[in-house]
C-alpha positions, 0 to 999 in steps of 0.5 A, a space after each residue: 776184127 778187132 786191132 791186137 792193140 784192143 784186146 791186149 789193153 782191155 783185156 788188162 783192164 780186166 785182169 787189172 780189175 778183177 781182185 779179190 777183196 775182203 770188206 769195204 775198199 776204203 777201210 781195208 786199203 788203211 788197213 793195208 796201208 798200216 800192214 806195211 807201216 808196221 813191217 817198216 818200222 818193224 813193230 806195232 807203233 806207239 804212235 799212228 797220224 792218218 791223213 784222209 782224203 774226205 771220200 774215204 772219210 765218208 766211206 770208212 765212217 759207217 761200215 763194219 771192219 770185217 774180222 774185228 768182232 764187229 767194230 768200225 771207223 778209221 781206228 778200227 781199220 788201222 788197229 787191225 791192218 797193225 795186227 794182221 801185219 800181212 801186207 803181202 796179201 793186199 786187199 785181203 790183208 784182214 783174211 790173216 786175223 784170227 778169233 783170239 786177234 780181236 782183244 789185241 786190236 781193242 787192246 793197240 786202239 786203246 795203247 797207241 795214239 792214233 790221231 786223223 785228219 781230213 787231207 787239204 788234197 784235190 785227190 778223191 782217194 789219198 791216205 797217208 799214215 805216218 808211224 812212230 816207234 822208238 826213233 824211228 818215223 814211217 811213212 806210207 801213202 796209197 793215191 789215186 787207187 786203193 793199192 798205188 803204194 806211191 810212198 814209203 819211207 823210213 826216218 826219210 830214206 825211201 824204201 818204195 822199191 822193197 814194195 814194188 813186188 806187191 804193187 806191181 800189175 798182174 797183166 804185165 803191160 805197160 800201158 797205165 791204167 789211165 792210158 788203157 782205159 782211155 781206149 774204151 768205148 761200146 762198140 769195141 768192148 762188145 766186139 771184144 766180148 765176141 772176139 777174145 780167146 777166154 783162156 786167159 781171162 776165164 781165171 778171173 771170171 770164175 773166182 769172179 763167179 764164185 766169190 760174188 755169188 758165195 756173199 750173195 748167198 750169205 746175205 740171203 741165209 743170215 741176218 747181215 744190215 737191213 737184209 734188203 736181199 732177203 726182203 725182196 724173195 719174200 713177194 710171191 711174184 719172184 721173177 727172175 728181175 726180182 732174183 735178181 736184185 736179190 741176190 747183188 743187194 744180198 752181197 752188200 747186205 753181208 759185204 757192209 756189215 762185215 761178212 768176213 767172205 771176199 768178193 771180187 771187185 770192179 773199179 776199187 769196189 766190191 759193192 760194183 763188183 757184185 753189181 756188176 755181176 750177180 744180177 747176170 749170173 743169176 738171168 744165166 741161171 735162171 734162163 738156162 744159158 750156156 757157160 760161155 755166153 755167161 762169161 762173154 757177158 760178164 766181159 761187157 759188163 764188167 768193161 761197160 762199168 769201167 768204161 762210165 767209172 773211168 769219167 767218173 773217178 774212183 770216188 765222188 758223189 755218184 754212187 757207183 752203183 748206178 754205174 754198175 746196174 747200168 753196165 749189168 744191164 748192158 751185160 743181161 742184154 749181150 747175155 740175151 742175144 742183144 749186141 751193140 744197137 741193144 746194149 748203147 740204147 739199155 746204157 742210155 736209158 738206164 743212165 737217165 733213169 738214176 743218174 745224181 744218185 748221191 754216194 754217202 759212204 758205205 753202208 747198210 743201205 748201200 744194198 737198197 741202192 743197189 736193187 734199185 740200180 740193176 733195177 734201172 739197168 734191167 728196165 733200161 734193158 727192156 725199153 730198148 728191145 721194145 723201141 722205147 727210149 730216151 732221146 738226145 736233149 732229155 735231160 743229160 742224154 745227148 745223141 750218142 751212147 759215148 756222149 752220154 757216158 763223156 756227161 755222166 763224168 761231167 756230172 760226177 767229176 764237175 757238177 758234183 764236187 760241191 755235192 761231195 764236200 756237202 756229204 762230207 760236212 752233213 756226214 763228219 756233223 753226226 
């Protein structure tokens, strides 16, 4: 039996991670950022200056701001944070646009001068909008994650605590997430999945559900990026792997290209929340496996991407996705019957297989990214319940499911940070 201490934090983590978000992550939490810039000054600003931490440079550059008639970049995302002016709705603060609000966005781009800067900040995600109108100043920081509102002022008079409301966490613990995420490890996220009364968590897991597989299914309908998603059904030899990778590279089809349906994110992203999770509904489905096994799985899943991104941060130059085909490959191999022996050996084999994948920002080929990392899971999958696998002292693999996930960190956090600024230099070039 698990200690109530572990159910309580992971079962948090969960309810903290969970989220509904409309578009890309980064240019929505600018968006957010300049919702609440305009309720504080009171109005639309006649002057914006964004400060940007490189990463969310880089994950803002390409991507299509959703509910602006197809527009991106960082002026777009502020422009349509100003005019939705809902900040009490988050992540999806652009779900309040309208049709008739796209003209007003070209409109404030063009009216209000925006300048941005890349912040000098050791922070992977930090943003900082400051606002002028009249004689009156606003400032608005988000660190560390995409809605840790840390500062808010007005004409230097903090106003953080008008905000708190917003920022506050629906789990309702004390614990930090840092704290929380530290207790993670395999073994107690499977006996959790075994262990945990879903009442509490079965809300999330069913909006998780609902919203990640309704994108997937656009993606597979409409023409959104490169239509990885629909390229891959087109073979005759539709397995239920190759459905799959289909259905999650079709959610990040829509998801990059501005489909305006929200998704629920896992570790700051939607795209590893459809990693995450879609690949595993879809072995439920396809394999005729009960409501409940589904969720259970789902919870390894999820907490096994948490776990690796937690080493990792929230954005470097490792693509998440590689983290979250690993964890939908841990959460196949629960949903299959496998337990704690085939679940470290698929997280150590998939690891091996894509591990230094580099992340350039969102994208439309972020999708093919994504087939080829529930691909690596799923292969991971299938070694270990053959008695195939990657042993310590090959490559980054070393003894022991934790020590491997403790040098994937190592690798994304330290020995790719001169790769990231790199990314940078070569993206912010074009």
């Amino acid at each position: 039996m698990l200690a109530p201490e572990i159910i309580t934090n992971y079962t948090a983590i969960l309810m903290d991670e969970l989220r509904p978000a409309m578009g890309c992550t980064e240019p929505i939490a600018i968006a957010y950022a300049a919702s609440i810039l305009t309720d504080v000054l009171g109005g639309r600003a006649s002057e914006i200056s964004v400060g940007l931490s490189g990463n969310i440079i880089k994950n803002v550059k390409s991507v299509v701001v959703p509910a602006t008639g197809g527009m991106h970049g960082i002026e777009s995302a502020v422009a349509a944070g100003v005019i939705a002016n809902a900040h009490g709705k988050k992540l999806e603060v652009l779900s309040a646009l309208q049709e008739s609000d796209v003209s007003e966005i070209r409109a404030f781009k063009e009216s209000c001068k925006i300048s941005i800067c890349e912040l000098n900040t050791r922070c992977s995600f930090d943003l900082h909008l400051t606002g002028k109108l009249g004689d009156n100043i606003a400032n608005v920081r988000i660190t560390e994650t995409h809605t840790n509102v840390v500062e808010v002022t007005l004409n230097n008079e903090s106003l953080i605590e008008r905000y708190c409301a917003i920022m506050s966490s629906d789990s309702g613990v004390e614990n930090s997430k840092e704290t929380r995420e530290n207790l993670l490890n395999v073994r107690d996220i499977v006996a959790f999945a075994e262990e945990v009364q879903l009442d509490e968590l079965r809300p999330y897991l069913e909006r998780q559900i609902e919203l990640n597989m309704a994108i997937s299914e656009e993606g597979l309908k409409n023409t959104y990026g490169a239509s990885i998603g629909q390229l891959l059904l087109k073979g005759e030899d539709s397995d239920t792997s190759r459905i799959a990778r289909a259905y999650a590279a079709a959610g990040s089809d829509a998801r990059m290209s501005g489909c305006e349906l929200a998704v629920c994110i896992l570790s700051g992203s939607g795209n590893q929340g459809i990693t995450a999770s879609v690949p595993v509904i879809i072995y439920a489905r396809e394999k005729n496996i009960d409501h409940e096994t589904l969720l259970r799985s789902l919870i390894v899943s999820d907490l096994v991407t948490v776990h690796q991104k937690s080493g990792i941060g929230c954005l470097s130059a490792y693509c998440g996705a590689i983290s979250a085909g690993c964890g939908c490959g841990a959460g196949i191999a629960y949903l299959l019957g496998g337990r704690y022996y085939e679940i470290a050996h698929t997280i150590v084999n998939a690891v091996a297989i894509l591990s230094g994948t580099i992340c350039d920002g969102a994208k439309p080929s972020c999708a093919a990214k994504i087939a080829m990392a529930v691909e690596a899971g799923i292969l991971g999958y299938n070694m270990a319940i053959t008695g195939r696998q990657f042993y310590g002292g090959d490559g980054i693999v070393t003894k022991g499911v934790e020590n491997t996930i403790r040098n994937i960190g190592r690798l994304a956090r330290d020995g790719m940070e001169g790769t990231d600024k790199e990314i940078i230099r070569i993206m912010l070039e074009q």
